[in-house]
N, CA, C and O atoms as a CHARMM CRD file, in Angstrom:
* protein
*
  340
    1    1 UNK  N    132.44100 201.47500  97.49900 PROA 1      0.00000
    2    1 UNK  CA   132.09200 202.48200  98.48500 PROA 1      0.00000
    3    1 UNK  C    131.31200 203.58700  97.79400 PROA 1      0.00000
    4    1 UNK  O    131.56900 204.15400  96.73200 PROA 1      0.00000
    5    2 UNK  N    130.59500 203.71300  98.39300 PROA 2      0.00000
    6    2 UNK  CA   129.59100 204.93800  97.94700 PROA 2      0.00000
    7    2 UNK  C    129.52700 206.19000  99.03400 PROA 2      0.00000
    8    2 UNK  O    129.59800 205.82900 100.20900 PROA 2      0.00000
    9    3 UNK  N    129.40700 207.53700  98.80900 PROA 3      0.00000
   10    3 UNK  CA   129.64100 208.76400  99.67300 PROA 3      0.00000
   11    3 UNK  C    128.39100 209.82900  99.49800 PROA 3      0.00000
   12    3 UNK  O    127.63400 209.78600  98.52900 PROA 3      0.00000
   13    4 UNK  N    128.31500 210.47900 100.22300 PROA 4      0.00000
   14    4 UNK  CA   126.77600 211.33000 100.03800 PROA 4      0.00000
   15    4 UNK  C    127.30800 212.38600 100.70300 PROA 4      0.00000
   16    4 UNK  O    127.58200 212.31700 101.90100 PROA 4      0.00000
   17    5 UNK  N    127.43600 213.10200 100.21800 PROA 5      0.00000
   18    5 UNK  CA   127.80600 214.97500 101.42000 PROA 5      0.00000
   19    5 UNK  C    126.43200 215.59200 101.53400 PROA 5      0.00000
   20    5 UNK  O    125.46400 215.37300 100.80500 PROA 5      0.00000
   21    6 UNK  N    126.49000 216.18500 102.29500 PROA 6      0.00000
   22    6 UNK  CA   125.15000 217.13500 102.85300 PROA 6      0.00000
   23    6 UNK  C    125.64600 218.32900 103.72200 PROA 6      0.00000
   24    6 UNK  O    126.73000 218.38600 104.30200 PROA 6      0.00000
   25    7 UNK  N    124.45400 219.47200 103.70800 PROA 7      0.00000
   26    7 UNK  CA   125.10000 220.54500 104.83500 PROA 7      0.00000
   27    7 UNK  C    124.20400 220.80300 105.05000 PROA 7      0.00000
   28    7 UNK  O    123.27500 221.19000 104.34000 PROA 7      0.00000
   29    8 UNK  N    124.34700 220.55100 106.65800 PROA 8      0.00000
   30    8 UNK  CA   122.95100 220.87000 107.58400 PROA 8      0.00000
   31    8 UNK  C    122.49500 222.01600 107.87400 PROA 8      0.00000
   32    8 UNK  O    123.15500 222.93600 108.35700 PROA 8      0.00000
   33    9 UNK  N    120.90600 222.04100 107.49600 PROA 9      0.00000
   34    9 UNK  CA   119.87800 223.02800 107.12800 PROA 9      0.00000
   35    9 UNK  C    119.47000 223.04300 109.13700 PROA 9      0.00000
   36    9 UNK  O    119.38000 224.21700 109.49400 PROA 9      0.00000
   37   10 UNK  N    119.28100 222.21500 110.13400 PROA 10     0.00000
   38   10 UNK  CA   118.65800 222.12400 110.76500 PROA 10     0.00000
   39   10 UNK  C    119.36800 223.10400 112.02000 PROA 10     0.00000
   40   10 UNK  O    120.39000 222.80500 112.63700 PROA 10     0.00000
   41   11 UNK  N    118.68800 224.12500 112.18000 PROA 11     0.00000
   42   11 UNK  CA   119.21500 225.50700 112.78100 PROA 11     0.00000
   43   11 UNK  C    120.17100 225.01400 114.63400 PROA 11     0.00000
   44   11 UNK  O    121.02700 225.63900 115.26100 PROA 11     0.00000
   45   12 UNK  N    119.46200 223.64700 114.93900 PROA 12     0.00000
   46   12 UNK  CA   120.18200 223.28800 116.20000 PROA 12     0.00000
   47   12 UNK  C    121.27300 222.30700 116.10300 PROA 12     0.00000
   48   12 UNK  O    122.10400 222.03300 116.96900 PROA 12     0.00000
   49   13 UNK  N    121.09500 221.61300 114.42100 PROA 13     0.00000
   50   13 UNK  CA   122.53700 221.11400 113.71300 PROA 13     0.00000
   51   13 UNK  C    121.73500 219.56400 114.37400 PROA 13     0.00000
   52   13 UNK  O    120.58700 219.21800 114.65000 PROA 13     0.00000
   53   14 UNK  N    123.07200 218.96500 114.41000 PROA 14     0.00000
   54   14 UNK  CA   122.66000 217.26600 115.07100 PROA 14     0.00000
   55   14 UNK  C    122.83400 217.04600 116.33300 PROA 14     0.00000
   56   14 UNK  O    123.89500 216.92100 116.94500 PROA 14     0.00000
   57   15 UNK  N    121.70700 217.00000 116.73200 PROA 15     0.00000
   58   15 UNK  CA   121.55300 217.18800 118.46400 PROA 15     0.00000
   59   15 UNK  C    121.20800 215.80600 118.76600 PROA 15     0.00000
   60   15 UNK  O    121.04200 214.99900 117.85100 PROA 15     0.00000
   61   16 UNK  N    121.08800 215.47600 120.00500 PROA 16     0.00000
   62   16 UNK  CA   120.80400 214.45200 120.29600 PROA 16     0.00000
   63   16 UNK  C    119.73700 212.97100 119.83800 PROA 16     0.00000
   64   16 UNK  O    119.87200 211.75300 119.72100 PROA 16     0.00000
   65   17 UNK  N    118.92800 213.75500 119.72700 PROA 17     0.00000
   66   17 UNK  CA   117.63100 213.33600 119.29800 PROA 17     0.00000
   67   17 UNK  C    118.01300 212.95100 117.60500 PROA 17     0.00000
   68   17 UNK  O    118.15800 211.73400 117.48800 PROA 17     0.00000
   69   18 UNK  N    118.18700 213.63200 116.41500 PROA 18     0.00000
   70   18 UNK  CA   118.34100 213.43800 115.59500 PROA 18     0.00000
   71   18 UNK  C    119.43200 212.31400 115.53800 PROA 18     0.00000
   72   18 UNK  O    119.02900 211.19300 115.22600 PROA 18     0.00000
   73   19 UNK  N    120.68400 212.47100 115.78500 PROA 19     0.00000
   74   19 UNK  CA   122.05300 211.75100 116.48800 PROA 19     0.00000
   75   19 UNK  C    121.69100 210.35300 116.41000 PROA 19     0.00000
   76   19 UNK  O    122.12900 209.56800 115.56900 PROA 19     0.00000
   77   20 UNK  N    120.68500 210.02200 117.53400 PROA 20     0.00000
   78   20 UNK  CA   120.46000 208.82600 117.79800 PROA 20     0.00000
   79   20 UNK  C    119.59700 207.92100 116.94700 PROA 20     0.00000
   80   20 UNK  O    119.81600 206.71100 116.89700 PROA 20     0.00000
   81   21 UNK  N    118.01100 208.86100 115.86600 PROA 21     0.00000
   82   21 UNK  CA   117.46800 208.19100 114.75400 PROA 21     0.00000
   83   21 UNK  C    118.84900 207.78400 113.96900 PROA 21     0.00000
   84   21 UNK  O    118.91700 206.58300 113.70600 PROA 21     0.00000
   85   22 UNK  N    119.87800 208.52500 113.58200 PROA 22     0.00000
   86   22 UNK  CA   120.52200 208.53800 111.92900 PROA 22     0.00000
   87   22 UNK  C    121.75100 206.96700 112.84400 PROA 22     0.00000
   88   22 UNK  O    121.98800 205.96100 112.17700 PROA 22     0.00000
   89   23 UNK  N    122.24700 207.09000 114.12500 PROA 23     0.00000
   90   23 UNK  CA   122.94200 205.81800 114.76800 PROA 23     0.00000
   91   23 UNK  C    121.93500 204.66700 114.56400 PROA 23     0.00000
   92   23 UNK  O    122.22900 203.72800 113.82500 PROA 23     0.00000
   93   24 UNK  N    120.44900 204.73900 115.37100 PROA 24     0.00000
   94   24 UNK  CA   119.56400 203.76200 115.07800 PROA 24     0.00000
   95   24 UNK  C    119.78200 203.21300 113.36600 PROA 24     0.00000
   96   24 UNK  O    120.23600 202.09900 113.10600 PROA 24     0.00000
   97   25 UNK  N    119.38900 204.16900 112.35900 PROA 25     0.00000
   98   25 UNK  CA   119.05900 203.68000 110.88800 PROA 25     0.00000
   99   25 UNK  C    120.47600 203.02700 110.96100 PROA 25     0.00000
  100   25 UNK  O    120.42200 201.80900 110.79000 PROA 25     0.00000
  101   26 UNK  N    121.90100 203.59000 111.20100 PROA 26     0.00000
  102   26 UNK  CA   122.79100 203.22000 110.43400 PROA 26     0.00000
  103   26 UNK  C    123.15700 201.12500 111.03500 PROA 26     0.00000
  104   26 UNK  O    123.59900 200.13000 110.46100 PROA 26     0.00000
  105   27 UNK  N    122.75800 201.36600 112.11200 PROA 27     0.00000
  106   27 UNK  CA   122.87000 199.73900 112.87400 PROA 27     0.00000
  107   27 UNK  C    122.10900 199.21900 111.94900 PROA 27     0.00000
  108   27 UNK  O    122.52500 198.18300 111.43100 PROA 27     0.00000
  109   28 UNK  N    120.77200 199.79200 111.47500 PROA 28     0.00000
  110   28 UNK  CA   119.73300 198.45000 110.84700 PROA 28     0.00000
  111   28 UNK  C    120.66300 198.19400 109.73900 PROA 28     0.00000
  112   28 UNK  O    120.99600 197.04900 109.43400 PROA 28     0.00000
  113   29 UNK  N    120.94300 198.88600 109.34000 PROA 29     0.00000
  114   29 UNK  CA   122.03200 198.68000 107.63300 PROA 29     0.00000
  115   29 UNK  C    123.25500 197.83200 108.02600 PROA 29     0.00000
  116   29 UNK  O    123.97800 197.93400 109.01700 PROA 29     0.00000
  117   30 UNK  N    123.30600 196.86800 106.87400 PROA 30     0.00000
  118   30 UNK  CA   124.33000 195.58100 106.67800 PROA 30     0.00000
  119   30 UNK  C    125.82900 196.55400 106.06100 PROA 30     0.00000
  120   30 UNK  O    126.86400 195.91100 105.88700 PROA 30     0.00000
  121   31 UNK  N    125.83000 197.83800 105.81500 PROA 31     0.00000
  122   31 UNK  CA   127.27900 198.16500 105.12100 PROA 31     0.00000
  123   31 UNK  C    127.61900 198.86100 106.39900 PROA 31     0.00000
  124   31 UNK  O    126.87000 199.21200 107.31000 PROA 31     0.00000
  125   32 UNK  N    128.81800 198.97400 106.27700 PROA 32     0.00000
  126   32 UNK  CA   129.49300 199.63600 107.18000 PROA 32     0.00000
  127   32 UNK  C    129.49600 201.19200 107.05200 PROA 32     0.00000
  128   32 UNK  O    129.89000 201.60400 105.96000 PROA 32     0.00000
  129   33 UNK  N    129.15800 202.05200 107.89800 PROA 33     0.00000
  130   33 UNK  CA   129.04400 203.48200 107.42200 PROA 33     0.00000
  131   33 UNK  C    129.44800 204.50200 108.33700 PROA 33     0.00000
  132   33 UNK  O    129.26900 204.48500 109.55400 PROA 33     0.00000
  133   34 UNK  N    129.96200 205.32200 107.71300 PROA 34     0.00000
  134   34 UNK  CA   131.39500 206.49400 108.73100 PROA 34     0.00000
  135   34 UNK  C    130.71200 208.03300 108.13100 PROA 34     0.00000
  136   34 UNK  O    130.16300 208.28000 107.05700 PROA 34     0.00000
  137   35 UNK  N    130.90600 208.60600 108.90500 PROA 35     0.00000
  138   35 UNK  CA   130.43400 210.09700 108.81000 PROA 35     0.00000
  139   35 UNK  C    131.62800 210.71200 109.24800 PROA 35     0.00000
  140   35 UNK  O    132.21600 210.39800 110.28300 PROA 35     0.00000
  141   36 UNK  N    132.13100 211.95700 108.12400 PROA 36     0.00000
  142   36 UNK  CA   132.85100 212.34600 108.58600 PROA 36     0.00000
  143   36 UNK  C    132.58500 214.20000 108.93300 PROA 36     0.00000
  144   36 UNK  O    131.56600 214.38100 108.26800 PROA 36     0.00000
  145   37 UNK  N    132.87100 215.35800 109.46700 PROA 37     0.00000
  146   37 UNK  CA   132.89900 216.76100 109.65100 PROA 37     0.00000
  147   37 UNK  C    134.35100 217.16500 110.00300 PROA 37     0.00000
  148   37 UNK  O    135.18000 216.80700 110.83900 PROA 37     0.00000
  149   38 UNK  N    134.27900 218.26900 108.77400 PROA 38     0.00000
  150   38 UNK  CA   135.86400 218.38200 108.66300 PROA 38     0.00000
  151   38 UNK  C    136.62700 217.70100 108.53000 PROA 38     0.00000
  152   38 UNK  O    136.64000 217.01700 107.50600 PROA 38     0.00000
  153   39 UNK  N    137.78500 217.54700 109.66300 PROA 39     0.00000
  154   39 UNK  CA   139.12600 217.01400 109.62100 PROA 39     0.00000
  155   39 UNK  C    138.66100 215.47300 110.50300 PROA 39     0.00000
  156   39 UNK  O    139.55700 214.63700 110.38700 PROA 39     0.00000
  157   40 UNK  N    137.67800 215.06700 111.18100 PROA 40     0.00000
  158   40 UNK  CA   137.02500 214.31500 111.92600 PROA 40     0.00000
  159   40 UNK  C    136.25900 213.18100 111.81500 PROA 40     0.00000
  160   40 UNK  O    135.09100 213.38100 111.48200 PROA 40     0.00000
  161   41 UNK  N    136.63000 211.92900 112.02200 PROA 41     0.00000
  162   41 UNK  CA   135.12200 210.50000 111.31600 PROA 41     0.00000
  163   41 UNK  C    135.31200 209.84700 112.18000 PROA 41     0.00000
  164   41 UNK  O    136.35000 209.59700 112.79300 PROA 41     0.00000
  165   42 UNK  N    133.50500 209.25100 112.38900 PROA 42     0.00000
  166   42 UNK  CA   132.97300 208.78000 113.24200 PROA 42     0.00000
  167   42 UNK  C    132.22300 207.47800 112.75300 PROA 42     0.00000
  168   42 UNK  O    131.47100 207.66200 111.79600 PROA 42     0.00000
  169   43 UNK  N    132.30500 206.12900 113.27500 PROA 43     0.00000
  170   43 UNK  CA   131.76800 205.21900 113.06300 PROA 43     0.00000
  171   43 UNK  C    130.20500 205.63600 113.23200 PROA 43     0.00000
  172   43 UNK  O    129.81500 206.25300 114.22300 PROA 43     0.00000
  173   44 UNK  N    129.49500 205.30800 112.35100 PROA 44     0.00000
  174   44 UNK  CA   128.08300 205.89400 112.21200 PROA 44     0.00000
  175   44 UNK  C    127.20600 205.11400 113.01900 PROA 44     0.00000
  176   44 UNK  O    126.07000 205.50900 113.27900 PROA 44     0.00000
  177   45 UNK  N    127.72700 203.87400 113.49200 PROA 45     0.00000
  178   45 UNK  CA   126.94800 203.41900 114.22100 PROA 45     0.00000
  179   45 UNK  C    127.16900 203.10300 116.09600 PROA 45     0.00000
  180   45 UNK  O    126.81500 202.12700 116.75700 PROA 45     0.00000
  181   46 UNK  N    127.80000 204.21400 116.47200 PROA 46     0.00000
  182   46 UNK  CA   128.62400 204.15900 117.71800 PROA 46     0.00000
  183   46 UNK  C    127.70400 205.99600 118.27500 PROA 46     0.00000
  184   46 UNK  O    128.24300 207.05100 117.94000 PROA 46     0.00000
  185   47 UNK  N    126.71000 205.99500 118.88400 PROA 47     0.00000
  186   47 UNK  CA   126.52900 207.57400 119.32600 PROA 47     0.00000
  187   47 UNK  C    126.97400 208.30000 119.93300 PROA 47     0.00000
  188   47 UNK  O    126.54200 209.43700 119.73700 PROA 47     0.00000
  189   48 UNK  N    127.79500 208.18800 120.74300 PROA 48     0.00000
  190   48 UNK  CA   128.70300 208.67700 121.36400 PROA 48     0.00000
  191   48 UNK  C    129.90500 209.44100 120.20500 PROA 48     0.00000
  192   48 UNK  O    130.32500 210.57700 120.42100 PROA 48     0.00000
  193   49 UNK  N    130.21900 208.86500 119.34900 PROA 49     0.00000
  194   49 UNK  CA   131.46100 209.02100 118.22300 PROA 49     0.00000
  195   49 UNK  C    130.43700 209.82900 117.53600 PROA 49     0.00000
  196   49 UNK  O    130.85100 210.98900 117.53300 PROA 49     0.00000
  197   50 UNK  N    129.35100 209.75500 116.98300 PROA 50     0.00000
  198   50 UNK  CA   128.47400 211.04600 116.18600 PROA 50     0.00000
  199   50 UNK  C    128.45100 211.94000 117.05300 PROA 50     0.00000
  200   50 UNK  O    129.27500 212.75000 116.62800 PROA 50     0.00000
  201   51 UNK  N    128.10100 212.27700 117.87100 PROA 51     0.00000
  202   51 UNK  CA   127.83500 213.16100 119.19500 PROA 51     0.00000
  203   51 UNK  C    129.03600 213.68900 118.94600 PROA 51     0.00000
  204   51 UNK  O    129.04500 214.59300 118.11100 PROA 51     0.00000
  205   52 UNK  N    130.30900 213.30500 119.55400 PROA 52     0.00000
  206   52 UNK  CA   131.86600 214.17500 119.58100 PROA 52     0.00000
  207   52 UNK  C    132.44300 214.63400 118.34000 PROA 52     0.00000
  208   52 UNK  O    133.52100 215.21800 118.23500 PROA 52     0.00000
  209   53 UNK  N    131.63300 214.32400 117.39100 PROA 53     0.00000
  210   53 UNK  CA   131.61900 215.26700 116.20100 PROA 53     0.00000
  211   53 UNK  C    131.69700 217.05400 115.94300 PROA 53     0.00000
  212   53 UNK  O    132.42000 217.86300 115.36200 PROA 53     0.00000
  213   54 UNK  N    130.28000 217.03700 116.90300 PROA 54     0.00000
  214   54 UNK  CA   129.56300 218.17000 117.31700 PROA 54     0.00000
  215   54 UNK  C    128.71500 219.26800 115.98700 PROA 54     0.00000
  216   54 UNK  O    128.43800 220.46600 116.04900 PROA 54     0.00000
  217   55 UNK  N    128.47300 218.21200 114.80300 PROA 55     0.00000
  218   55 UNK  CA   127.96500 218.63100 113.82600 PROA 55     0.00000
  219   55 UNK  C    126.99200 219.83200 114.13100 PROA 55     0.00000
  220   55 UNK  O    125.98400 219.51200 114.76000 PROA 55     0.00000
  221   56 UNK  N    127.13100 221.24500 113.77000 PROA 56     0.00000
  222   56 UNK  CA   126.29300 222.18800 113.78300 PROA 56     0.00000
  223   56 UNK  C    125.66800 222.50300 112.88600 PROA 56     0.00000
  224   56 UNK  O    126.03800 222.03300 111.81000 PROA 56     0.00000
  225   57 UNK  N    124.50900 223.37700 112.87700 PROA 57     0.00000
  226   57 UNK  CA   124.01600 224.45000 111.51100 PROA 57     0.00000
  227   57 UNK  C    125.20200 224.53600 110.69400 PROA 57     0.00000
  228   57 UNK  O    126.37900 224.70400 111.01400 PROA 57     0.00000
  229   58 UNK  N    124.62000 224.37900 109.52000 PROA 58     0.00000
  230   58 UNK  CA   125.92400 224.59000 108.04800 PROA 58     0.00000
  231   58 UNK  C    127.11700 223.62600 108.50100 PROA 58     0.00000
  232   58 UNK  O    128.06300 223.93600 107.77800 PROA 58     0.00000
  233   59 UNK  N    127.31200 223.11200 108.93300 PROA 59     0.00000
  234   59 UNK  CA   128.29300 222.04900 108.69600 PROA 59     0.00000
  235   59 UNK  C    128.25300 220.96800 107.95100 PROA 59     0.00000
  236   59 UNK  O    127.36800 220.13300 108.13600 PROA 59     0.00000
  237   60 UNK  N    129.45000 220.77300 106.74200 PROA 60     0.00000
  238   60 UNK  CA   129.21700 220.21000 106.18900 PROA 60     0.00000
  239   60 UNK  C    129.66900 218.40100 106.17900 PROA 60     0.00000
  240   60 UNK  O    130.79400 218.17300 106.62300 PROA 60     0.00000
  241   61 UNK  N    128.91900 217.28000 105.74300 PROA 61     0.00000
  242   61 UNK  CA   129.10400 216.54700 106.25100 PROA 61     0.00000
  243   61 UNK  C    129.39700 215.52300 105.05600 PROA 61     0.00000
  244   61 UNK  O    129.07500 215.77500 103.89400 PROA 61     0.00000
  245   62 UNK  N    130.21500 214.01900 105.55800 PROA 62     0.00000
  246   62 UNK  CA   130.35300 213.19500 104.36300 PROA 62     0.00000
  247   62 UNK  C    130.02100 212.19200 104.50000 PROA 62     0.00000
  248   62 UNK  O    130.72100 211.68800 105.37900 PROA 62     0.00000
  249   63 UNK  N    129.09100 211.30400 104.02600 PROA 63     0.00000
  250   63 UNK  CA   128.70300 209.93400 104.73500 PROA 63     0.00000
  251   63 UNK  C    129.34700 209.15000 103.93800 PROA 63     0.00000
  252   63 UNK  O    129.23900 209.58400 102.79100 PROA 63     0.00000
  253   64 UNK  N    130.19200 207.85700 104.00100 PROA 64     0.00000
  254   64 UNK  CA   130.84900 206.96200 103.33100 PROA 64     0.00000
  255   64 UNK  C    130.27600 205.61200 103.73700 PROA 64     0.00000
  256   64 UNK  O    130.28300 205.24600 104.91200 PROA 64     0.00000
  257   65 UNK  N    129.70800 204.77400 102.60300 PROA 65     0.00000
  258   65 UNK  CA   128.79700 203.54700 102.88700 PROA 65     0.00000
  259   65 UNK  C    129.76000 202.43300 102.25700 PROA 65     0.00000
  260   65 UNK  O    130.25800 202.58200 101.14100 PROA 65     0.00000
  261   66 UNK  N    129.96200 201.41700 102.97600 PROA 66     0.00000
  262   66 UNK  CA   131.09200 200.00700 102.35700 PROA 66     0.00000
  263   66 UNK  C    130.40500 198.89600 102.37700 PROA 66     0.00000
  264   66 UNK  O    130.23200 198.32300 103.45300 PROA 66     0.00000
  265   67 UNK  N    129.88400 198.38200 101.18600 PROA 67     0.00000
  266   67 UNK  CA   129.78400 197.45700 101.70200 PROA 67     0.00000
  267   67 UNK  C    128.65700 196.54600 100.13700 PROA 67     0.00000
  268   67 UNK  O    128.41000 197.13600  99.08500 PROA 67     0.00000
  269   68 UNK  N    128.35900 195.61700 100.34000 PROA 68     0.00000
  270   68 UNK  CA   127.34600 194.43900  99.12900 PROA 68     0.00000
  271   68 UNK  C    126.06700 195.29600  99.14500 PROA 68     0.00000
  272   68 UNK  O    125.31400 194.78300  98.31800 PROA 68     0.00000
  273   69 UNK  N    125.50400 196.31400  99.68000 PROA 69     0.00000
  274   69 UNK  CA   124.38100 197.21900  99.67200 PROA 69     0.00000
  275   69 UNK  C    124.29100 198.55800  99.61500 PROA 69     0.00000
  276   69 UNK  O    123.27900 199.24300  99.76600 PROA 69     0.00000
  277   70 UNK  N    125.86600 199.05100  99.29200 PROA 70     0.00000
  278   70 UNK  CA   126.19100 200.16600  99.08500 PROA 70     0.00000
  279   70 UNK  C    124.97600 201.09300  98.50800 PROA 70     0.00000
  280   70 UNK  O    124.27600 201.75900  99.27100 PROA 70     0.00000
  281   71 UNK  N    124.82200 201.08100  97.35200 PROA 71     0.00000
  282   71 UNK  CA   123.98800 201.68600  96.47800 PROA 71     0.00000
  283   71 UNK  C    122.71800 202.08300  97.36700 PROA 71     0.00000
  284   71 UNK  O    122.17000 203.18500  97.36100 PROA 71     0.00000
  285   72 UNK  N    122.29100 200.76000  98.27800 PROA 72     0.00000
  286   72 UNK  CA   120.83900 201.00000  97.95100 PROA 72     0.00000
  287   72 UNK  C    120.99200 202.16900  99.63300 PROA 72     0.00000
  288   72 UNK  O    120.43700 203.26000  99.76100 PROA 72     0.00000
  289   73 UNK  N    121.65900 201.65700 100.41500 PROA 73     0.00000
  290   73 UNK  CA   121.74000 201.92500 102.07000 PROA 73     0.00000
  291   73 UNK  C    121.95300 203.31900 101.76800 PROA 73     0.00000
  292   73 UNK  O    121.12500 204.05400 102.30700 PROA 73     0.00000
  293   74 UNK  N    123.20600 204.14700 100.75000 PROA 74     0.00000
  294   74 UNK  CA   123.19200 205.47000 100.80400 PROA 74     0.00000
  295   74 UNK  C    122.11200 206.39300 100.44700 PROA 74     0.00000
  296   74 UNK  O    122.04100 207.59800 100.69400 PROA 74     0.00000
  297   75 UNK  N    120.96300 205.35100  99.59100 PROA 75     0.00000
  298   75 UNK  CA   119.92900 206.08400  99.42600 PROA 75     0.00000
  299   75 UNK  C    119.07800 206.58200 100.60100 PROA 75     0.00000
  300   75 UNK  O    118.59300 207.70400 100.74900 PROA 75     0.00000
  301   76 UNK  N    119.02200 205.81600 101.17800 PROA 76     0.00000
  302   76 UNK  CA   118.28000 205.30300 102.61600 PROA 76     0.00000
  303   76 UNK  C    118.42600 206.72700 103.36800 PROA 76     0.00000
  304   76 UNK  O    117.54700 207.52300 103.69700 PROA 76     0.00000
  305   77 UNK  N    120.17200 206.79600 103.57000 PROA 77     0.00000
  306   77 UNK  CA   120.81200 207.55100 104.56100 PROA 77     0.00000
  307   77 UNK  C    120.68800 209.39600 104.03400 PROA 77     0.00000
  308   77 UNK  O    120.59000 210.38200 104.76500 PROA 77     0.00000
  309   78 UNK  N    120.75100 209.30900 102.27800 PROA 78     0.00000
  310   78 UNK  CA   120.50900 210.64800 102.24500 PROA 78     0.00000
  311   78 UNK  C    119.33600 210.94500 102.41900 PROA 78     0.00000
  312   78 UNK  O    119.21700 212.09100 102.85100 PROA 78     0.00000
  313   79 UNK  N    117.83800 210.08700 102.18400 PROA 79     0.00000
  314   79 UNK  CA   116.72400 210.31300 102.44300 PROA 79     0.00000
  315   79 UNK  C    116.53200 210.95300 103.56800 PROA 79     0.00000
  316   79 UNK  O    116.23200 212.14500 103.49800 PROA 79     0.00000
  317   80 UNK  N    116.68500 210.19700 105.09100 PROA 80     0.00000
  318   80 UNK  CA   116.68100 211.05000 105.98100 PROA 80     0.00000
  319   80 UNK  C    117.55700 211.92200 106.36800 PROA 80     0.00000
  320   80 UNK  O    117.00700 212.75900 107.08300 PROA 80     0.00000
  321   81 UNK  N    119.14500 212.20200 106.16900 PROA 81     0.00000
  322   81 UNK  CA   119.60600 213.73100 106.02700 PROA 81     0.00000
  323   81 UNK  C    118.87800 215.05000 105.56500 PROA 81     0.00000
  324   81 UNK  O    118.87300 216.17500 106.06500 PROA 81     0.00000
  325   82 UNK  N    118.22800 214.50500 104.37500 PROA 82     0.00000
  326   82 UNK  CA   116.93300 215.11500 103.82600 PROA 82     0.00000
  327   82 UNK  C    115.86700 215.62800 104.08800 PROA 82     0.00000
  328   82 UNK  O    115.37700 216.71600 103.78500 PROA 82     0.00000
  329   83 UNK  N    115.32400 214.32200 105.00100 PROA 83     0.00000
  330   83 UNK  CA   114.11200 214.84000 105.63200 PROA 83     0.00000
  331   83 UNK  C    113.95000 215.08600 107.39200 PROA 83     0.00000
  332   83 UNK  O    112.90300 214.94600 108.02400 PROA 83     0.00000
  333   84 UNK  N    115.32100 215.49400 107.96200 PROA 84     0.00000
  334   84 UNK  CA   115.61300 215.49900 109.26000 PROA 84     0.00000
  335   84 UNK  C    116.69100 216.64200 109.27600 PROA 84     0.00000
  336   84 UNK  O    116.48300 217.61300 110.00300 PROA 84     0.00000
  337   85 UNK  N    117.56600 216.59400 108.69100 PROA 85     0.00000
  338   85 UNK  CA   118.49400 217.76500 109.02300 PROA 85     0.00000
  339   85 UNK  C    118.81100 218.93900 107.97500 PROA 85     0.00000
  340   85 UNK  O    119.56400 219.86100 108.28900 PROA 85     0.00000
């Protein structure tokens, strides 16, 4: 298992729109991957379960990747945390 934390820079946090690219990427990926905020985790590939998160500005977040592609998929996933939120 591999993990990536981040804290969102993006002043409207993870809104819909963003929500649904980072659900889209996480389906294309073969590992299994959970996001968690706070006390709270969400199957990363379910939008509805990212959504009831309610990830805002500065919230900080934990992505946990499982799986035979670990390595390469968390790269993937912090890339666009990176270049989206």
């Amino acid at each position: 298992m591999r993990t990536f934390d981040y804290t969102i820079t993006d002043t409207i946090g993870m809104h819909a729109r963003p929500a649904g690219e980072f659900v889209k990427l996480a389906k294309s990926l073969t590992c299994d991957v959970s996001i968690s905020c706070g006390t709270n985790t969400a199957d990363a590939k379910k939008l509805f379960a990212v959504m009831g998160l309610g990830i805002s500005y500065q919230s900080n977040v934990t992505l946990a990747v499982t799986g035979a592609n670990a390595d390469e998929e968390v790269k993937i996933l912090e890339d666009f945390f990176k270049s989206t939120l």
